[in-house]
C-alpha positions, 0 to 999 in steps of 0.5 A: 327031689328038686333043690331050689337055692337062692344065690342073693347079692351074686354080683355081675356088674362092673363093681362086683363080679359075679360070684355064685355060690350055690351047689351045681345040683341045684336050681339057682335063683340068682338075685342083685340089685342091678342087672348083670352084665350081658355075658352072664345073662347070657350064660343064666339064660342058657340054662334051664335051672338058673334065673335072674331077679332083680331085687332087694334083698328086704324085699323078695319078689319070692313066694313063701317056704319055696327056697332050700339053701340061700347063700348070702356071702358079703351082702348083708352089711349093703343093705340098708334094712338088714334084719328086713332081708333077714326076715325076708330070708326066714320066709322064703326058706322051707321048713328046715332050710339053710342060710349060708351067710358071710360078713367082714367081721368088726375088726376086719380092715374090709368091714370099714373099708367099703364106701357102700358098707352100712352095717358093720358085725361082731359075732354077738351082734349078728348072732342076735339079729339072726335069732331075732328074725326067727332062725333056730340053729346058729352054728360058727364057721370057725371052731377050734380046739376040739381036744381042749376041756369044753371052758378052754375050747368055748374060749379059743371058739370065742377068739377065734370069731373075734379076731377073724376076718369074716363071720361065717354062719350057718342058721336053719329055720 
């Protein structure tokens, strides 16, 4: 069974360099808004299981239900239309397919820092707009306290995602 993974803002150019995320079993569908570097064409070229789009994330050049796991690590708050991209993520993601998404959460120093940010995220605030465009399961990255009484440990849980750095999500379709 073949894995297909959408790798969506990978970077590559002289601004952000190219951070791939997506499983070596898979194949990769890497997506930026510019051309990479020539180097990393080239390595994407040689390789039969990895391609390169050029694309906005709102607007994916991509069929419906095609894609397994999308990988969308620190790109959702440059998007201008970010529940766009999101829903773009819903339709393009199998039955059962997996998104994997990582923004600077609302207290972090990076969350403000960047000139092209044009959204910034606490956990409730992405947690909804994720739902809203038709994901189902929504888990937390940071869990804690797993020996502590179920309100004690939805308390640290809560902590925790207000007061890290990153928000980092897992939601199924």
């Amino acid at each position: 069974m073949r894995c297909v993974c959408l790798d969506v803002g990978c970077g590559g150019n002289d601004r952000y360099g190219f951070n791939p995320h997506c499983p070596k079993h898979c194949e990769v569908v890497f997506l930026d808004v510019a051309f990479p570097m020539l180097d990393i064409v080239q390595l994407v070229s040689n390789s039969a299981s990895m391609h390169f789009v050029v694309a906005s994330a709102d607007k994916l050049p991509l069929r419906s239900e095609t894609i397994d796991i999308t990988y969308m690590w620190q790109v959702l708050e440059h998007v201008a239309d970010d529940y766009a991209a999101l829903c773009e993520t819903h339709r393009v993601l199998k039955q059962g397919g997996m998104l994997r998404l990582a923004v600077p959460n609302f207290l972090s120093k990076n969350a403000r820092g960047d000139p092209d940010h044009k959204h910034v995220y606490n956990i409730f605030s992405l947690r909804r707009k994720i739902r809203k465009a038709g994901f189902k399961h929504i888990f937390m990255e940071q869990r804690a306290g797993s020996l502590l009484p179920k309100p004690l440990r939805l308390l640290a849980h809560f902590l925790i995602n207000i007061l890290t750095d990153d928000l980092v999500i897992t939601a199924t379709k």
